[in-house]
C-alpha positions as CSV (number, residue, x, y, z in Angstrom):
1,X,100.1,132.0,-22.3
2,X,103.3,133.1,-20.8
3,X,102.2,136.9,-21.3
4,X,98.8,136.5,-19.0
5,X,101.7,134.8,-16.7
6,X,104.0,137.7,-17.2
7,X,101.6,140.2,-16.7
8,X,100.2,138.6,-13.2
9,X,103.9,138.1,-12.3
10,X,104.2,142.1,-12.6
11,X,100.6,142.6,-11.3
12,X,101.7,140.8,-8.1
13,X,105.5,142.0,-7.5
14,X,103.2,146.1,-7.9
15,X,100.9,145.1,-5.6
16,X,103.2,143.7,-2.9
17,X,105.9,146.7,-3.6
18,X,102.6,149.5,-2.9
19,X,101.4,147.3,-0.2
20,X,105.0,147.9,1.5
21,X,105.5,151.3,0.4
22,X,102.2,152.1,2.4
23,X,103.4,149.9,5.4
24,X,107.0,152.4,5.8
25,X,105.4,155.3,4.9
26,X,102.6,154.9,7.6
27,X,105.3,153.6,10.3
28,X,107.7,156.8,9.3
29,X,104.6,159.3,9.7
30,X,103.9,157.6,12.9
31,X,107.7,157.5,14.4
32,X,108.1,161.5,13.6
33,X,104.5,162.6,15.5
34,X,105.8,163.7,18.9
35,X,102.6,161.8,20.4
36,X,101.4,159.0,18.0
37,X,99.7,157.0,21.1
38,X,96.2,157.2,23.1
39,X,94.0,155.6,25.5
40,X,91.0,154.2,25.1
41,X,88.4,152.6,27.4
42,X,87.7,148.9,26.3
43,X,85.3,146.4,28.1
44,X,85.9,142.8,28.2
45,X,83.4,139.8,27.7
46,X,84.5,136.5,29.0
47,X,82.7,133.6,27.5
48,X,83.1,130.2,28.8
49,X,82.1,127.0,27.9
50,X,79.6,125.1,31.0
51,X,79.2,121.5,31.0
52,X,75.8,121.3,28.8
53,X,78.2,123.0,25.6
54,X,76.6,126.1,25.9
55,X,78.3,129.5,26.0
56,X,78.0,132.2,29.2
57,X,78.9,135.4,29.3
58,X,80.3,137.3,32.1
59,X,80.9,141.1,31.8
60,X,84.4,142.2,33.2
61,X,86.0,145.2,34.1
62,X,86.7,148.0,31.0
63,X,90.4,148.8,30.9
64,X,92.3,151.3,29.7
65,X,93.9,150.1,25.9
66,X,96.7,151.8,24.4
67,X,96.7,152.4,20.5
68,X,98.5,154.2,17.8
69,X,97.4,156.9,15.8
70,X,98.4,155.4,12.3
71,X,96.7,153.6,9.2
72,X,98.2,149.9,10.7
73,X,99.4,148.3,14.2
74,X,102.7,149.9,15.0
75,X,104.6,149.6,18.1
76,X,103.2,146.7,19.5
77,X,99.6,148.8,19.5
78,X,96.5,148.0,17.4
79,X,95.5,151.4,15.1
80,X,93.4,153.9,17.3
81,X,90.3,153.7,14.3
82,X,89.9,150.3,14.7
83,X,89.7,150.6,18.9
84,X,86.9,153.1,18.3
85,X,84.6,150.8,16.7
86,X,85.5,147.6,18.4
87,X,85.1,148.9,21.8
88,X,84.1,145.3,23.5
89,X,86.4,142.5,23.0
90,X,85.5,138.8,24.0
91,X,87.4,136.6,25.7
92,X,87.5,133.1,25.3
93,X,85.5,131.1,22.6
């Protein structure tokens, strides 16, 4: 019993330790680009609530999102891949 426990323990503690080693190494790779950020075009879908509990949609303006250039969200900035396939985001519920 206390070697399956051991052995998860461990299992755990190298999973964590990779997941972390990924995080730095992706944050250093994206600190030492000279231009790690772009621009992407994003439209905007406001949903709101009327007064029979339906939802209406409402097309707004595309703006102009900024993202990094890395595997996960640095700087503030969600990852450039993920921008390119979620072009529309909704707003509200």
């Amino acid at each position: 019993m206390r070697t399956i426990r051991k052995i998860t323990l461990w299992g755990c503690l190298a999973l964590v330790s990779l997941t972390a080693l990924i995080y730095v190494a992706d944050d250093l790779w994206a600190r030492f680009r000279r231009r790690p950020v772009e621009q992407i075009k994003v439209g905007r879908l406001y949903a709101a609530v009327n007064h029979w509990n339906e939802v209406e949609y409402s097309v707004g303006t595309p703006i102009m999102e900024t993202c990094v250039d890395a595997l996960m969200p640095h700087f503030g900035y969600a990852p450039c891949w993920y921008l390119r396939r979620h072009t529309i985001q909704q707003i509200g519920p």
